[in-house]
C-alpha positions, 0 to 999 in steps of 0.5 A: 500500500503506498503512501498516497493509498494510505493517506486516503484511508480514513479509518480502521474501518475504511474498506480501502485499506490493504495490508502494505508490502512492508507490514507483510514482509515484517510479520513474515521475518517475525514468524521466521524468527519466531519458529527457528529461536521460539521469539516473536521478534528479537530484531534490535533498533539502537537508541542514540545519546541525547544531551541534558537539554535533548533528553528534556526535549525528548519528554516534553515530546512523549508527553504530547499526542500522538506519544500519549496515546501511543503510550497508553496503548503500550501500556494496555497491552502490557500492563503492570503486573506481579507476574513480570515487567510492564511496557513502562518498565521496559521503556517500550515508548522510549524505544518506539520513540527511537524507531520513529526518530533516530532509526532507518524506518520507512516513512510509510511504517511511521505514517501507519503508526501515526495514523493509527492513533488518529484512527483510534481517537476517532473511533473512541470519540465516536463511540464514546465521546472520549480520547483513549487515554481518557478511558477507563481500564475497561473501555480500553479494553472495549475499543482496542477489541473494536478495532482489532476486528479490522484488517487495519486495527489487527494490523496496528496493533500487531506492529505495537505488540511487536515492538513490545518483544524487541524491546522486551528481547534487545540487549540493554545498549539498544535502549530498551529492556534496561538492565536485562530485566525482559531476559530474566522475567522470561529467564531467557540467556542472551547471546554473548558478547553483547554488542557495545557502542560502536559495534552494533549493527547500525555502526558496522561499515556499510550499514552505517546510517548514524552520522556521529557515532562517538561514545559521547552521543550514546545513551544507555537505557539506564540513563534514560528515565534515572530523573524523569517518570513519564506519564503513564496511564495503567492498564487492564488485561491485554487486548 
């Protein structure tokens, strides 16, 4: 589906929309993945370093739609729970956030994420008069089994749900699972040696899309949220 197909889509509901060559081939390598290490997604997208300012920047950001909904979604997929690490702990919305901003990712995949969230807000006003992250645990509920009912809501939020596993998967130094906490809920021993600042696959020769790769520009995940909590909005059970 290209880019101008998209933009005529005006729902999840919107009979027009078809499933894009790029989703197709994403959830194909995921199911590859998936049958030969018994992951979802174990794909790793870096996050780079961000100075004091950039790191205020970067809340100030996820704290205005469409991060706001995105994050309410994340959040109600994987909510907080005794049984293992949320998608708050995980910092799955910090490394969405990377995906979308510092990451080689086709426009088409950024534009579908985006979408989505005016579709879902249009969809929630619709049928109950309320954003998404007005909603309660139930409604939530409701509306994310709504639209998953459409080849597009399915869609949507399979591409979230898949970003959850990276995050959840992906060694520490990419920006998510801070302090390896994904691997040990699911007592899961990551490959070794673990790549370090200036040996990940974005820093490689001939894979290089990052301009300055100096250790001073890399962030950790742990340094990420050390100051600042982001606004989150609890979950009920997964959608």
């Amino acid at each position: 589906m290209s880019e101008s197909a998209l933009n005529k889509v005006s729902s999840f509901f919107d009979k027009n929309y078809q499933t894009p060559t790029w989703l197709s081939h994403k959830f194909s390598r995921r199911k590859l993945l998936k049958s030969a290490a018994g992951a979802t997604a174990i794909s790793a997208l870096p996050a780079l370093a961000f100075s004091q300012n950039e790191k205020e920047k970067l809340f100030e950001t996820l704290q205005a739609e469409p991060w706001l909904t995105l994050n309410a979604v994340l959040d109600h997929l994987l909510p907080e729970s005794s049984n293992g690490p949320s998608a708050k702990e995980l910092q799955v919305v910090i490394y969405l956030y990377n995906v979308v901003y510092q990451q080689p990712t086709e426009k088409n995949e950024i534009d579908f994420i985006f979408k989505g969230v005016g579709w879902l807000n249009g969809y929630t006003q619709n049928q109950l008069q309320k954003t998404f992250t007005e909603l309660g645990k139930a409604e939530k509920e409701t509306m994310l089994r709504g639209i998953s009912g459409s080849r597009a809501g399915e869609n949507w939020l399979n591409n979230l749900l898949g970003y959850i596993f990276e995050a959840m998967l992906s060694p520490p130094t990419y920006g998510g699972n801070p302090k390896g906490i994904g691997w040990q809920w699911l007592e899961h021993q990551a490959g070794f040696p673990l790549p370090n600042a200036g040996g990940r696959y974005f820093e490689l020769p001939k894979r290089s899309v990052v301009s300055d790769n100096s250790d001073s520009n890399i962030i950790q995940s742990k340094d990420l949220l050390a100051n600042k909590k982001l606004p989150t909005v609890k979950g009920s059970n997964k959608a």
